[in-house]
C-alpha positions as CSV (number, residue, x, y, z in Angstrom):
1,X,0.0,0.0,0.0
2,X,1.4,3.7,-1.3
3,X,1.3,4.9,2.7
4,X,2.4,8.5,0.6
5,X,-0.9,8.4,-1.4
6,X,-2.8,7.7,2.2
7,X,-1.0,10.6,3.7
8,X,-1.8,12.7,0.5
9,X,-5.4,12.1,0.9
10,X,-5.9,12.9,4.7
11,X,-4.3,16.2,3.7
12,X,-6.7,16.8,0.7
13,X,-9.5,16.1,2.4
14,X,-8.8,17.9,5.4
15,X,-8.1,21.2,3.1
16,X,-11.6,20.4,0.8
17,X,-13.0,20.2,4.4
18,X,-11.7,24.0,5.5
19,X,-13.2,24.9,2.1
20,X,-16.3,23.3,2.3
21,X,-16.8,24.9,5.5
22,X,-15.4,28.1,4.1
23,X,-18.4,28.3,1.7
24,X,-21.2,26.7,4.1
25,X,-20.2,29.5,6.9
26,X,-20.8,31.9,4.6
27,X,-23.8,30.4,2.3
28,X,-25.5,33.7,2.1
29,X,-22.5,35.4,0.3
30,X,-21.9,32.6,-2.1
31,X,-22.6,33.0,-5.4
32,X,-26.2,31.7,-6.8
33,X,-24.1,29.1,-8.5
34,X,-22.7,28.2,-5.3
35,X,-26.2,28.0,-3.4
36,X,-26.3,24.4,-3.3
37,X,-28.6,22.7,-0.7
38,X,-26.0,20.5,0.6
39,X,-23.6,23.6,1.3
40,X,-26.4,25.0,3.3
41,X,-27.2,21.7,5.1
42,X,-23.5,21.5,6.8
43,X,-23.6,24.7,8.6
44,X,-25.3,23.5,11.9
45,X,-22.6,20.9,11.0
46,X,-20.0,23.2,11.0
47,X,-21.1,25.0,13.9
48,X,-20.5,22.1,16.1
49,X,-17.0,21.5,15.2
50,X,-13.5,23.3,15.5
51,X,-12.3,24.6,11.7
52,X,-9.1,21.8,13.0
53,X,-11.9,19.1,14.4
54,X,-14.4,19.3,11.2
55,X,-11.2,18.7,8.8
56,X,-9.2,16.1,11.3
57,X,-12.7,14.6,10.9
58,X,-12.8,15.0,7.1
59,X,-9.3,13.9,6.3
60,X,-9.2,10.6,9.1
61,X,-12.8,9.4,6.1
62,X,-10.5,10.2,2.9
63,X,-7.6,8.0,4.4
64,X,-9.6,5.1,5.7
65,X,-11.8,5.2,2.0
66,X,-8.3,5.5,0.0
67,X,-7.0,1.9,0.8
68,X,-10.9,0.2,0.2
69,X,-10.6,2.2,-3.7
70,X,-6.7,0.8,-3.9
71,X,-7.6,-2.4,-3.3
72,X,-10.0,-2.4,-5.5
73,X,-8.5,-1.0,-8.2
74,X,-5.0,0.7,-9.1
75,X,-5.1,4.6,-8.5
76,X,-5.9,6.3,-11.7
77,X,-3.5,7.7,-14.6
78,X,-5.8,10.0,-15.8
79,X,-8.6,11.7,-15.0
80,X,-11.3,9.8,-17.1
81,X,-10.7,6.5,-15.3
82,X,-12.0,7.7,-12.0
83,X,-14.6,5.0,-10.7
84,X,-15.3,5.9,-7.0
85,X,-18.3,4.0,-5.8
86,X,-16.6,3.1,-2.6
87,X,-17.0,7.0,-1.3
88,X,-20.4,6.8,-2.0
89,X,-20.9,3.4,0.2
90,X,-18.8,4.9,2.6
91,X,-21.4,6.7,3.9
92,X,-23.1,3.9,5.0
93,X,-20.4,2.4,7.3
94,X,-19.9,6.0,9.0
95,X,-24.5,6.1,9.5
96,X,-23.4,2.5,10.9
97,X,-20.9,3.1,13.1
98,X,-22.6,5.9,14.7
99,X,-18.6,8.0,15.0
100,X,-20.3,11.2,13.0
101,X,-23.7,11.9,14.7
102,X,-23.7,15.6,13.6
103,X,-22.8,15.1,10.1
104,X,-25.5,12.3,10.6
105,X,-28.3,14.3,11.8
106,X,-27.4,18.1,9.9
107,X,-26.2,16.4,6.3
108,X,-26.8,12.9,5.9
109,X,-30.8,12.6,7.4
110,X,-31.8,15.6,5.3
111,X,-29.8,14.4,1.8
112,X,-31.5,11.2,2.1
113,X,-29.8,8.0,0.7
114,X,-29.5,8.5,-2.8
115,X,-28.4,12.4,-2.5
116,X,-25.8,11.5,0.0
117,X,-24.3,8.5,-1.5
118,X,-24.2,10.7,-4.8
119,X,-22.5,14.1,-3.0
120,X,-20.2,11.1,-1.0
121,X,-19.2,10.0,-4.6
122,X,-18.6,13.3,-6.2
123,X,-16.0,13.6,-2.8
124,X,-14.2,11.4,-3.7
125,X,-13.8,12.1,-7.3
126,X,-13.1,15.6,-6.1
127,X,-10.2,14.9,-3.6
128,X,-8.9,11.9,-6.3
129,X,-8.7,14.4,-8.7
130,X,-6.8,16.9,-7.0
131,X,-4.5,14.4,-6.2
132,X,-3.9,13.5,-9.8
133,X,-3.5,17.1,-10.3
134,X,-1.0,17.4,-7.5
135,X,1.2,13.9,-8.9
136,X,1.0,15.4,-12.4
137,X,2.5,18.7,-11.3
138,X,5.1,16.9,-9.6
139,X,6.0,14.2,-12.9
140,X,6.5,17.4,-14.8
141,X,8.4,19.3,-12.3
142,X,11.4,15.8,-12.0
């Protein structure tokens, strides 16, 4: 297991996570664009965690999903081979294990299944692509 790409990912998702909260926080000054229902669901979320608890809390989901996708299948090469159903069954094991019971009760009860599994899904393409982003830079820069 690449214990660098595991690293990479608590990192990236922790930074999304300040972002996400970023734009939640301040929903009202977004953009209409921006004014997504889901933003506006995690600020109760947001308002019972720490900026550094929310994203030790995002990026501790990124690294325990990264090794299920890796053993699944390789990382990608490019961005158009990005298949990333585990984050959006992920969900389920963190409603099951009852760790998150704010992003439970704020985020996840009022997406419903389908929505969540969906916005848990485009996470992980999100942070995975980033990533790619990030080990492209760095092929180019050696």
């Amino acid at each position: 297991m690449n214990c660098n790409l595991i690293i990479l990912t608590f990192i990236i998702t922790g930074l999304w996570d300040v972002v996400l909260r970023f734009m939640s926080l301040n929903y009202n000054s977004l953009p209409k664009f921006f004014q997504i229902d889901f933003i506006e669901y995690l600020i109760p979320y947001f308002n019972q965690h720490t900026l550094l608890a929310a994203a030790l809390i995002a990026g501790f989901v990124g690294a325990t999903t990264q090794p299920i996708i890796i053993s699944i299948m390789p990382f990608p090469k490019s961005l158009f081979n990005i298949k990333y159903v585990i984050s959006a069954l992920y969900g389920f094991i963190m409603k099951w294990s009852k760790l998150f019971p704010y992003l439970e009760k704020y985020y996840y009860n009022k997406l419903g299944l389908f929505r969540s599994m969906y916005c848990d899904g485009v996470s992980g393409i999100v942070v995975n692509s980033t990533i790619l982003v990030i080990y492209y830079i760095i092929s180019k820069i050696k």
